[in-house]
N, C-alpha and C positions, 0 to 999 in steps of 0.2 A: 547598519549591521556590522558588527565586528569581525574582523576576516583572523582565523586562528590558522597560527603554523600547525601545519599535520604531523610535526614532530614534538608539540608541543605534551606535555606529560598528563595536561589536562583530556584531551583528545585519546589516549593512549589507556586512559584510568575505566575499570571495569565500574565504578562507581556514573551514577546516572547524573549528569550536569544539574545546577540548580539553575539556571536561567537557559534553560534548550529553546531555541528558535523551534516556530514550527510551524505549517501549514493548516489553515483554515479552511474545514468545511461550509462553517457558519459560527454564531454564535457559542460559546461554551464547546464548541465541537474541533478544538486542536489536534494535530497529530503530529507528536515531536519528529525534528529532524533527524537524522543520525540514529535512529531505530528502526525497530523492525513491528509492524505493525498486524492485525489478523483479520479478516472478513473472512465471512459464512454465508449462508443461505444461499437460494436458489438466485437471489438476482448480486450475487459478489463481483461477476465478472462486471455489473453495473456499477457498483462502486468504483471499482477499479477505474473503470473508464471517468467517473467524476474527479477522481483524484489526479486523473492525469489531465483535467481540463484544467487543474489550480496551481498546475506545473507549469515550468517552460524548458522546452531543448526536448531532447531526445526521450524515451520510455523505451527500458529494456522490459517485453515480455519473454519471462522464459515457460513454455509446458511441453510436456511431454508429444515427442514427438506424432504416435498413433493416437492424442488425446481427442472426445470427442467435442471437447469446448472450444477450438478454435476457433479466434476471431474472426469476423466477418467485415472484410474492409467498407463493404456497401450500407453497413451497418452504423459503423462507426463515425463515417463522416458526417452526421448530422452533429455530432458532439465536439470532436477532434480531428486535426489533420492524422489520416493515416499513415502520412510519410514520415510523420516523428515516431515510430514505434519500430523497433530493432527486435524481430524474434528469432528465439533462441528455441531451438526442440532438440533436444537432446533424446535419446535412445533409451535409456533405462533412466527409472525412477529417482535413484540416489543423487545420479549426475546432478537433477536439479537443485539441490541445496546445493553442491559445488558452484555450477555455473550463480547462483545467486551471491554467494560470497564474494567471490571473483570479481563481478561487476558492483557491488557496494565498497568491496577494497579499490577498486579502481579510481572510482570519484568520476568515472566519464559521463554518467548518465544520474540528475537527479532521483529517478525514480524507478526501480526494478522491484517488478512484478514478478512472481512466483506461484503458479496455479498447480496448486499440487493434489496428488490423489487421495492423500491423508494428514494430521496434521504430524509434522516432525514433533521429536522428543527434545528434553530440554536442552543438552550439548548444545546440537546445531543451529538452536534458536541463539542461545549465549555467543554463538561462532559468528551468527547472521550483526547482531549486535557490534560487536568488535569490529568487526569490518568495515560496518557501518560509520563506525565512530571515525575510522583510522583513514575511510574513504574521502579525505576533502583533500582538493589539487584546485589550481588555479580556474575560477570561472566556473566550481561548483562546490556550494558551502552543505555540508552533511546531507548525501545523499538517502532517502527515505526507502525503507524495504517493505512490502505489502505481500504477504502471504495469502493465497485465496484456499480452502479448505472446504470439503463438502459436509454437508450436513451443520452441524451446531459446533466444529470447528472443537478448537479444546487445547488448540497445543500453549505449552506451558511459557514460562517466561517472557511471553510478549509485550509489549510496549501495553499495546490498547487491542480489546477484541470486540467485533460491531459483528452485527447479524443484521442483511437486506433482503428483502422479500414483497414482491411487487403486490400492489391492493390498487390495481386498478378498477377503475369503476367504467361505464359507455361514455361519459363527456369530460373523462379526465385521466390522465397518469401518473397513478401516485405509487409512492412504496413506505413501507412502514420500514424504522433504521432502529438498532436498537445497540446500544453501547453497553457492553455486558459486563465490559472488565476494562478497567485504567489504573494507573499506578497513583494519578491524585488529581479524580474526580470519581464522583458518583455515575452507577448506573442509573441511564437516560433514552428514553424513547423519543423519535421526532416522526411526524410526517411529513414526505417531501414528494413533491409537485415538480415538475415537470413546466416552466413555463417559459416561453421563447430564447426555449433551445438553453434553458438552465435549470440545475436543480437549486430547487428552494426547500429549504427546509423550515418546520413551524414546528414549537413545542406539541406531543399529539400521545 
């Protein structure tokens, strides 16, 4: 993989890279580097936690400080270490697009999570982007932004937006994934399973 200077005017340009690196859920299922990304649905905070199993290093989560989704470390460790997540709870609502910016400008942490109570309007998403792009420092190449939104999610100029929602059944755990919005790919539904201790995902 090609290592680019962060002063480089490519890295800098509000225009979207033609050859962006990016992270693999599965098959057909990429999520560029250096963007700012969107989940929805009741099982989002589940994504999230997948996407930080296809990471490595640190995971800043930022939410709101009184929020009721707080992670559950006891939870989490069947998936990932809970020692790599860094959280962040700030006090009021707005702070969290700041703190998110901040730490995508920074380039310390591949992957900063944002569990917000509604989705942002377009600025801060284009602001989340920019920082994104301008975040690379030695030892981590375009750090990736995940925005978690309630309900059917909606905010505007994001990268990719997926909706997750568990379809558990008694002798298995499954969730139905559904990719609503990309900038160049088709909407795509998959079901994804749950099998020693990974998600697998199948065309569904």
């Amino acid at each position: 993989m090609t290592r680019l200077d962060p002063l480089t005017p490519t890295l800098l340009a509000r225009d979207p890279l033609r050859h962006r690196p990016s992270l693999l859920l599965g098959p057909d299922m990429p999520l560029a580097l250096a963007r700012v990304h969107e989940c929805g649905g009741s099982a989002r905070h589940t994504f999230a936690i997948w996407v930080a199993m296809r990471t490595r290093g640190p995971v800043m989560w930022i939410t709101q400080r009184h929020s009721p989704n707080r992670l559950n470390p006891d939870g989490m460790a069947p998936f990932v270490q809970p020692g790599r997540f860094l959280f962040v709870t700030p006090d009021r609502a707005p702070d969290l697009l700041w703190c998110m910016e901040e730490a995508l400008r920074s380039g310390a942490v591949p992957l900063v999570v944002g569990d917000l109570p509604e989705p942002p309007p377009l600025t801060p998403v284009r602001r989340l982007h920019l920082a994104a792009e301008t975040g690379t420092r030695e030892g981590v190449l375009h750090p990736l932004g995940l925005i978690l939104t309630p309900g059917a999610g909606g905010a505007p100029g994001v990268e990719t937006r997926w909706q997750f929602h568990p379809a558990h059944a008694p002798d298995r755990e499954e969730w139905h994934l559904t990719r609503l919005r990309a900038r160049s790919a088709p909407v795509r539904s998959w079901a994804v399973a749950l099998s020693d201790g990974l998600f697998t995902p199948r065309p569904g």
